[in-house]
N, C-alpha and C positions, 0 to 999 in steps of 0.2 A: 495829086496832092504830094508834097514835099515831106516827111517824115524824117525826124532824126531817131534812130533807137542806140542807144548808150548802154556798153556792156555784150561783150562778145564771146560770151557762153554759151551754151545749149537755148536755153532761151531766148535771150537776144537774136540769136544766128535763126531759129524758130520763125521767131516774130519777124524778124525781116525777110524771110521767106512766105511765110503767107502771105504777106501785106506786098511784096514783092511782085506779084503778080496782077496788081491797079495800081502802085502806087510808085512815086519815085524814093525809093528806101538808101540812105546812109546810113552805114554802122559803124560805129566811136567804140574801139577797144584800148585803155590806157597800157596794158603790153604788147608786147611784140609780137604777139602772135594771140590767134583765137585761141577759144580751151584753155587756156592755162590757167583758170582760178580754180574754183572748186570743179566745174568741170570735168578738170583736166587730173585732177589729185581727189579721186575718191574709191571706193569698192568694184564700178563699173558693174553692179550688178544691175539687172531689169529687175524691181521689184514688181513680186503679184501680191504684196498686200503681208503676207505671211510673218512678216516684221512683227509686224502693228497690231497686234492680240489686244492691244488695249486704246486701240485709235479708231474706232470706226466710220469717222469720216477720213480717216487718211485712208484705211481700206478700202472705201468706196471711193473716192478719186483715185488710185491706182486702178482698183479693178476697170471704171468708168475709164479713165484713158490708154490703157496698154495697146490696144487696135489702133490708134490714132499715131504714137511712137512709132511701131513695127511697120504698117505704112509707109511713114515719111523714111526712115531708117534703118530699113531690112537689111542692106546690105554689111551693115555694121555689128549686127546681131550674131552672136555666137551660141550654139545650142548644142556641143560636143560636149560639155561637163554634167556630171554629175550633183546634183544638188543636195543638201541634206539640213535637214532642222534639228535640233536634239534641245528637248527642257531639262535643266540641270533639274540634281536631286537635293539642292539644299541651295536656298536663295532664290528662290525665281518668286516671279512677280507674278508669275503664270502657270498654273500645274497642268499636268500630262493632261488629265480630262478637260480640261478648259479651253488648252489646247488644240484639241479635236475635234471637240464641241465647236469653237470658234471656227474651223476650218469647214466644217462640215453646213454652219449656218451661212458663210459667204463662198460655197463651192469654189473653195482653195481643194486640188486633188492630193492626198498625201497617200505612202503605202510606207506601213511600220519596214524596220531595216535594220541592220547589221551591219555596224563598221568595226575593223578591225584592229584603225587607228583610234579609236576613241576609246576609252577608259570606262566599262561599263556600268561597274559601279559608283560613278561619279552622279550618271544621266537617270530619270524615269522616261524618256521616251525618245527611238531615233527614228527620222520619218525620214522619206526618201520625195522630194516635191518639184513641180514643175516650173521652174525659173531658169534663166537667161542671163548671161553678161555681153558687153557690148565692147567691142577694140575697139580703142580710143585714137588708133594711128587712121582707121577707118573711115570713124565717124566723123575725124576731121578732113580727109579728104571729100566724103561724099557732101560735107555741110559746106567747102569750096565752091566744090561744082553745080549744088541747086542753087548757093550766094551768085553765082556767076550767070548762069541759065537767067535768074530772076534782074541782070544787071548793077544787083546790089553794090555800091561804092563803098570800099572798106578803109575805115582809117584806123591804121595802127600805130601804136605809142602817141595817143593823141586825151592827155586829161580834159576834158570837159568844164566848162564853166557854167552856170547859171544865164549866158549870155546867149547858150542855145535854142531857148527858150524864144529869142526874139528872130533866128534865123530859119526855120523851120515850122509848117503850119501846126504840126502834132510831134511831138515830144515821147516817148518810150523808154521808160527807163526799166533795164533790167541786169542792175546792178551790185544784187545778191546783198552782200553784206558791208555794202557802200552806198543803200538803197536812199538812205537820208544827205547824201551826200549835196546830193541835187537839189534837196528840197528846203532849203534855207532860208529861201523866199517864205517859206510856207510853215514853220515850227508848230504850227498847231495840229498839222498832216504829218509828222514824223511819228514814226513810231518807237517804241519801245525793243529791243532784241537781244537774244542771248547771245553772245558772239562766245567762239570756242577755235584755238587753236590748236590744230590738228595735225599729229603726225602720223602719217601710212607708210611704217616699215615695209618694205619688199625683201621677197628672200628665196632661199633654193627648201626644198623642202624633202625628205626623203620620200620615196619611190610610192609608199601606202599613201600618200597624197596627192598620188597622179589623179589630175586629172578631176579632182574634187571640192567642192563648197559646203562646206559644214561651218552652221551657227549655232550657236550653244545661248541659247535663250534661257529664263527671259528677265534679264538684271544686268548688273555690272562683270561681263562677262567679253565672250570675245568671236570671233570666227574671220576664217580664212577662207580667199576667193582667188581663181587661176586669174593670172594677170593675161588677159586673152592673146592666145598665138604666140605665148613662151612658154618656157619651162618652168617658171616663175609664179612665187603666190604675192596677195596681199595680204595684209593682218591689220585687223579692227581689232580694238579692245574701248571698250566702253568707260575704262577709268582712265588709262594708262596712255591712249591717244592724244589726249587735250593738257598740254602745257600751262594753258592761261584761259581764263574767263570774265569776261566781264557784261553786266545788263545794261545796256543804255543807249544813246541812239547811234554810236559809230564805235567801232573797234577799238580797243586801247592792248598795245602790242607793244610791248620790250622791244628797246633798239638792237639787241640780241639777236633778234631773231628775224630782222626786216629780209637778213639777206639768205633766208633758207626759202621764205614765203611765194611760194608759185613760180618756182624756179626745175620742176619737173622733179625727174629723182637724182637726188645729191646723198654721193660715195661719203662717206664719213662724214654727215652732216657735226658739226661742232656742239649741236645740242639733241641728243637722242632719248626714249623713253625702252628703247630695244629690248633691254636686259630685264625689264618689268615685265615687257610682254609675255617674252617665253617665260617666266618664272608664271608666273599668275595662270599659263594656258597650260604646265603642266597636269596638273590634276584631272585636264580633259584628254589632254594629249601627251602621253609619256615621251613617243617618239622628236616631240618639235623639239627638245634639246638637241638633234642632231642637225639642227635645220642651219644652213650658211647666213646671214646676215651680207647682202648685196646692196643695201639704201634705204631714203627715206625721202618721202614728199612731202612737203608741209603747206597747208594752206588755211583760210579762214573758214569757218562755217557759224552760218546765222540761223538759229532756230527761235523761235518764243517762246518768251521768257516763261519760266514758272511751271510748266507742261510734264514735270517730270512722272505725275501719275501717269498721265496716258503717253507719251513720248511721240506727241501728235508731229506731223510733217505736212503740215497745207499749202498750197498753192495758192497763191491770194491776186489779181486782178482786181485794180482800183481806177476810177476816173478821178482824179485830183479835182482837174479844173475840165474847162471845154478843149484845152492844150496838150495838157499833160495823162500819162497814163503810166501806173506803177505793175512792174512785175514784182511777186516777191515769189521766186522759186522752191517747191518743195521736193519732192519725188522728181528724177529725170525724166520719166515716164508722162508724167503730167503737161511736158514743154506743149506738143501740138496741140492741146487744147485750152492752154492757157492763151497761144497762139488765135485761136480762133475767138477765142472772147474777147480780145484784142479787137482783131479785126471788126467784129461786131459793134463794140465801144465807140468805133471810126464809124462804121457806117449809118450810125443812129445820130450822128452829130451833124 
């Protein structure tokens, strides 16, 4: 069978991997290289769930597919850092006992901690927990070479039309936060989504943050992750990352800004949110004011709409028609097995 899959992220590159192995797999990426959308510009952390204190079906698909990731993509996986969770003392969404309770009811392993970079009368709780980040330079070599093993034909800088639809038996689209892009044909099948642009400052960090992943949970807050195999962190902040938002079925993005957008990390990008970050992360971390300012990656991110109680992240598999078939990406952890329901979808037709 002849398959197009559109969108050459983690997912996509997934999907045309399993299905890679019956089927004759094309993959339609509109840049210039794989990984570069959200993929390519996020935290790079493995989640186990320990986010989501208040998602518990995002915690049970994380938990349900981490074996299935580490599988397909061992090689890529990094397990030399130290991880850590902390619940702020004023603001959180989530308290210390909630916290534990919640961890202890989805056997999340945590062990109380001591950091010496964190500010400790900010936090009620610092826990020391079992999570993973993944090189990004890695994981795109190793998703080359099972794309290539499986003979996958890859088309880059190649925008897609509706036209695909008639060239190909089965259709794949896994095109994150361009997912209605496709589906034009079909307005009554588009969805609704929060779109958010995102900037992920990188930086040098002082020496007490060798080596470290601390999240300071659970609200409008922030945490920092080792950019894997540098000396290099990344920095989340929950208010302070997202420049623009809008709900509705495609992106609406200032002309401002088209040319920062999944373009990797850009040296003095012309629109930055930097100087919030470290201000705002003070109070958790006295020492980040000393921290260097190296770049910033910007890209889109699609979540649904309205979710801000639970701050849910699902993975969704959809059969459109007999043709077509929707990823919508949540957790990165989730790809192989959104991959295999894919497959599934194919095989029952």
């Amino acid at each position: 069978m002849r398959i197009a899959v559109v969108g050459g992220g983690i997912f996509g590159i997934t999907v045309s991997i399993i299905l890679g192995k019956n089927h004759q797999i094309e993959l339609f990426e509109r840049n210039n290289e794989l990984l570069q959308s959200a993929s390519g510009s996020n935290q790079y952390r493995i989640h186990r769930g320990y986010h989501y204190p208040r998602s518990p079906d995002t915690v049970k698909d994380i938990i349900r597919s981490e074996n299935s990731f580490k599988e397909t993509f061992s090689e890529a996986i990094v397990n030399q850092y130290d991880h850590y969770y902390c619940i702020a003392k004023k603001n959180s969404l989530t308290s210390a006992k909630q916290f534990v309770d919640f961890c202890a009811e989805y056997g999340l392993v945590i062990d109380k901690a001591e950091l010496d970079c964190v500010q400790k009368d900010s936090i009620d709780l610092c826990v020391q927990v079992k999570e993973s980040v993944y090189d990004p330079k890695k994981l795109k070599k190793i998703s080359l070479d099972k794309l290539n093993e499986c003979n996958v034909k890859i088309h880059l800088n190649t925008e897609v039309t509706d036209e695909i639809f008639e060239e190909f038996d089965r259709v794949v689209i896994c095109t994150y936060a361009n997912l209605n892009a496709l589906l034009t044909r079909f307005p009554e099948l588009q969805e609704e989504y929060q779109f958010e642009l995102c900037e992920k400052p990188v930086v040098k960090l002082p020496d007490s943050f060798h080596n470290k992943s601390i999240v300071i949970m659970d609200g409008p807050f922030m945490c920092i992750d080792p950019l894997a195999n540098t000396d290099l962190h990344l920095l989340c902040n929950v208010t302070h990352e997202i420049h623009q938002t809008n709900i509705g079925k495609i992106p609406e993005i200032d002309k401002q800004y088209l040319h920062l957008l999944d373009n990797g990390m850009i040296k003095n990008p012309t629109h930055t949110n930097y100087d919030k970050f470290i201000k705002s992360s003070l109070e958790f971390f006295p020492e980040i004011k000393n921290a260097k300012y190296v770049g910033s990656m910007f890209t889109i991110r699609a979540v649904p709409p309205r979710v801000e109680d639970t701050d849910e992240r699902p993975t969704l598999v959809k059969k459109i028609n007999e043709k077509i078939i929707t990823v919508f990406s949540g957790k990165i952890t989730t790809c192989a097995e959104a991959a295999e329901e894919v497959k599934k979808i194919i095989q029952k037709n």
